[in-house]
N, C-alpha and C positions, 0 to 999 in steps of 0.2 A: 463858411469858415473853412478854412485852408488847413489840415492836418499834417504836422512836418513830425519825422522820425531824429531829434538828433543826434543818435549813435547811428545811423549811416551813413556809409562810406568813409570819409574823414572822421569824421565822428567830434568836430572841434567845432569854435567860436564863427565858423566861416557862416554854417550854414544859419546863425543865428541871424547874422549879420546881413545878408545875401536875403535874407525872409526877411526882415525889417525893412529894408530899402523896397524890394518887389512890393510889400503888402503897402506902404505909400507910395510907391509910382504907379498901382492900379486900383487901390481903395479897397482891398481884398481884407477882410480882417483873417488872423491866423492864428493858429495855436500849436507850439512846438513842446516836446515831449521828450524826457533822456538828454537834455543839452549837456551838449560835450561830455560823454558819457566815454568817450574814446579817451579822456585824458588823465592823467594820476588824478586830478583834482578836480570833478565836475562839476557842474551847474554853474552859475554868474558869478563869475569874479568882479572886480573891482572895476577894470577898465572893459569889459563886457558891460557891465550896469550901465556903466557911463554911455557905451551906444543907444541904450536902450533908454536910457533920458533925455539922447540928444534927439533919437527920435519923436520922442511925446514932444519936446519941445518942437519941433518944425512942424507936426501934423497936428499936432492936439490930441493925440489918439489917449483911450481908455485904454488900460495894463490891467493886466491880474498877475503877482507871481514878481513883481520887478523886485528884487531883493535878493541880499547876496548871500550864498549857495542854493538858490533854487534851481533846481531844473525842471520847473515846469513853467511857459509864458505866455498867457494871453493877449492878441494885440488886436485893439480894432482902431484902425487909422484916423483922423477927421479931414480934413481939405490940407496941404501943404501949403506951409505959408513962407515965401522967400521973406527976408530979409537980412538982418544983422546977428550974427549971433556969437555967443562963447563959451568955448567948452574945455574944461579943464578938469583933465581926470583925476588930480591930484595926487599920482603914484609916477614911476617909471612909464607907465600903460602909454601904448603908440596911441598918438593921435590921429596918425592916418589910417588904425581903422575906425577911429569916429568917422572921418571922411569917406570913408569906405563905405559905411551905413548910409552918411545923409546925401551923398553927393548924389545918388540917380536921381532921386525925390527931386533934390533943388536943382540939376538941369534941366528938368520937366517941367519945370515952375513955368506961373507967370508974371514972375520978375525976376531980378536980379538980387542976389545972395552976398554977404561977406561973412565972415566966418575967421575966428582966431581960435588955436586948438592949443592946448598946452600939457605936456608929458615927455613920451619919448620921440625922438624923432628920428634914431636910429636905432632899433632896435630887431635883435635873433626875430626870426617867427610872424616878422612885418615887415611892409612895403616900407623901405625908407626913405626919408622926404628925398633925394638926388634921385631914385627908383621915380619915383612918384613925379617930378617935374622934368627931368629928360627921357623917360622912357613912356610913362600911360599918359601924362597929360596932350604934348604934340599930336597921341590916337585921337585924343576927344577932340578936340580941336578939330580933326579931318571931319569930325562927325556934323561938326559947326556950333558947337560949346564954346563959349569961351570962359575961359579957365586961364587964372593966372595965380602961383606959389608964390610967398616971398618965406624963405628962413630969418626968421628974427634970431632965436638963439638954438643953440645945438641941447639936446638931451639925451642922455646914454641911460642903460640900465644897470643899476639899481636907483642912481640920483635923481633921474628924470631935468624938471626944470627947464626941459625945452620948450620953442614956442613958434609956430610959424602964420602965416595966413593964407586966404585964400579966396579971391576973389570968381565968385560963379555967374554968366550970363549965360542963360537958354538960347538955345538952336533958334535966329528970330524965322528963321523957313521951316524947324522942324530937324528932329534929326535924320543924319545922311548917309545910309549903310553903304559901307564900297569894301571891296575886296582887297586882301594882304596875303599875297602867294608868294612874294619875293621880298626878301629885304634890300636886295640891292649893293651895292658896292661898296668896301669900307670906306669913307675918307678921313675918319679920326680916331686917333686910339689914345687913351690915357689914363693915367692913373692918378689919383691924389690920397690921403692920409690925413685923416681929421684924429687928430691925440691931442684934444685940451687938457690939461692940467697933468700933462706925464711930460717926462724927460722926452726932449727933442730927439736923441736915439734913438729913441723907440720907432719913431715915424721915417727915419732914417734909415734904419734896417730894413723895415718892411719895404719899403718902395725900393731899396738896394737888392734885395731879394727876390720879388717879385721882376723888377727888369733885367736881374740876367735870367731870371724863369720863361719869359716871353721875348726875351729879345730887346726891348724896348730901350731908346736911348734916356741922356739923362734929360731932355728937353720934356718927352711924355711923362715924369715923373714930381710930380707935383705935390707941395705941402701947402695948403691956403693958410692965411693966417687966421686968427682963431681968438674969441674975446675974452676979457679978465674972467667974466662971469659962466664963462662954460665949462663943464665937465667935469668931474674927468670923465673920460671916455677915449675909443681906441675903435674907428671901423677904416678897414684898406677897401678901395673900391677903382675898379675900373670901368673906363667906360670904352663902348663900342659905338662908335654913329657909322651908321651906314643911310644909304640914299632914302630905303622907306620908314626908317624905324632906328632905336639907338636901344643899348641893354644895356644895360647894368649893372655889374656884380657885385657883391660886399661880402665882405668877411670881418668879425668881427674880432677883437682882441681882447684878450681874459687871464686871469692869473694863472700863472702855471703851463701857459701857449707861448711857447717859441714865437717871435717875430718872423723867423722861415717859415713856419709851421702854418701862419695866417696869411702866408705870402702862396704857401702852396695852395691852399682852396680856392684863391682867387685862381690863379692860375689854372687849377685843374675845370673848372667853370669856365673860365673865357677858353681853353686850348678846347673842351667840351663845345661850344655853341660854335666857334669857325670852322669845327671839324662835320657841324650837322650844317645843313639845309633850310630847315625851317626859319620862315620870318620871325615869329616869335620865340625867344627865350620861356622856359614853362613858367615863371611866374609872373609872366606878363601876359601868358597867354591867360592864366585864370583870373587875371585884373580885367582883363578885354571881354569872355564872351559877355558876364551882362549888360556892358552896354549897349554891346553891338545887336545883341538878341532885342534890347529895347527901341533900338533902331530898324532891326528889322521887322518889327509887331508894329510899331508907328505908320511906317508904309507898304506895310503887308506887300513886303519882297524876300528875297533872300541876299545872303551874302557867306563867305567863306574866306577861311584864313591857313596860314599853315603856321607849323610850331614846332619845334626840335624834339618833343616829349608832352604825352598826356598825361600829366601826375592823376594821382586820384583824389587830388583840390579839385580839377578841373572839372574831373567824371563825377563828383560830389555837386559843385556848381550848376552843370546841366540838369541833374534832376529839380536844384532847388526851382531854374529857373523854367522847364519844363511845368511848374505846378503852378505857379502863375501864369506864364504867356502864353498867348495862340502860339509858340513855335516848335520846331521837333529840329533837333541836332542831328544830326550822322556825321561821325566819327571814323575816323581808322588812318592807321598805321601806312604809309605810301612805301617806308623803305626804313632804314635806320636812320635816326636825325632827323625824321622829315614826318609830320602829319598831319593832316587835312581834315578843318573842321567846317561841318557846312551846315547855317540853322536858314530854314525856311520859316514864312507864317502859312499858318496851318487852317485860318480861317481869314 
């Protein structure tokens, strides 16, 4: 039994999460303690529980504790079992950190996974689905995942009612740790503005605000169209593709926030990540080590990455995945904008 502190470090839903996935990708049962003890409101919320069903549902595992405000949770795994699944947390609650939970399980499977999540899909405080299919999924893919998103409909918070899928095939050779020290060279920059059910100006603004903020002409500034049944909601995002890797920004829009005012955080975030070094942007980098740490425990190698900033997600992350894998991380700072993260297996 794997003992997890959940007021350390972060002290949030990650490490909940991060232990769920780890204790079915190795069969380890665990038991976590203080959950989200760091935040106004501790223990299992609403779209936390929902991880924690989606996991019983793929493993079969036996719970103690799954119920909403507990923070205490016993988890002992059964075998993972790919197939079809649906999960819908029935509030705002991201759906990609349900996927967050099950996704290492099921590309370690021994089949092939589909999966329809349904909540938020843009949402503060989570990977949002455009995060999530241009930026982490192409990493799994090098790993030899395949992994394919589709957005069915958009969800903002408070409304939710979003919905996407997602199709999982495991590594058929296993997975394949390789190195990310350079991002490589811009070739795309752009912006777009998803605002269902608000006045067109609003979308308008923002993306007119943000491109004399970057420079950006009117061709990179982009409004997709958007369906009867979505939103309302408001997130401005740009994107970065460069030759090894693409990032992502968002910012998201809210009553009482200037359309300039959500044009500047994007901004100050993208003018931030071409002013650093590092291949990864930081919340891509705490999307990547565990699976790269499960790639490198699989073939007992090593591999290393670099990243613009270590948050303390990331330094929270290592330890969670430090207490399940043979691996050990070394850490540090190379320069400003620039840091190198290196996990070895250790047996």
């Amino acid at each position: 039994m794997i003992e997890l502190d959940g007021a350390v470090g972060e002290g949030g839903g990650q490490i909940l999460r991060s232990a769920l996935a780890l204790s079915m990708c190795t069969g380890q049962p665990m038991r976590i303690r203080s959950i989200r003890a760091r935040r106004p409101k501790p223990g299992l919320m609403r779209q936390h529980l929902a991880c924690v069903n989606a996991a019983v549902a793929v493993s079969g595992a036996r719970v103690e504790g799954a119920e909403l405000g507990s923070r205490t949770l016993g988890f002992e795994p059964g075998p993972v079992r790919p197939g079809d699944y649906s999960f819908h947390i029935g509030t705002a609650g991201s759906g990609s950190l349900v996927l967050q939970t099950v996704l290492p399980p099921l590309m370690t499977a021994r089949g092939e996974s589909r999966l329809v999540l349904g909540g938020g899909t843009h949402n503060p405080m989570a990977p949002p689905f455009h995060f999530l299919a241009r930026s982490f999924a192409p990493l799994l893919r090098k790993l030899g995942v395949g992994l394919a998103l589709e957005l069915r409909r958009l969800g903002f918070h408070p409304a939710g009612g979003g919905e996407f899928s997602v199709s999982i095939a495991p590594a058929s050779e296993g997975l394949r740790p390789f190195d990310l020290i350079e991002r490589g060279a811009l070739t795309e920059a752009y912006a777009e503005c998803l605002a269902p059910a608000l006045p067109r100006r609003v979308a308008a603004r923002e993306l007119e605000a943000l491109g004399q903020a970057l420079g950006w002409t009117a061709e990179q500034l982009r409004m997709p169209p958007v369906r009867q049944n979505e939103g309302p909601g408001n997130a401005l995002m740009a994107t970065l593709v460069c030759e090894q890797v693409s990032e992502v920004v968002t910012a998201f829009g809210e009553k009482g926030v200037s359309s300039e005012a959500v044009a500047r955080r994007v901004a100050g975030e993208v003018n931030a990540f071409q002013a650093a070094t590092g291949a990864l942007g930081p919340h891509l980098a705490d999307q990547w080590l565990l699976p790269l740490a499960l790639a490198v425990a699989e073939r007992q190698a090593a591999a290393c990455c670099t990243c613009t900033a270590l948050t303390l997600h990331s330094l929270t992350q290592i330890g969670v995945i430090e207490a399940f894998l043979p691996v050990r991380f070394d850490v540090g700072e190379v320069e400003p904008g620039l840091c190198r993260v290196a996990v070895a297996a250790t047996a």
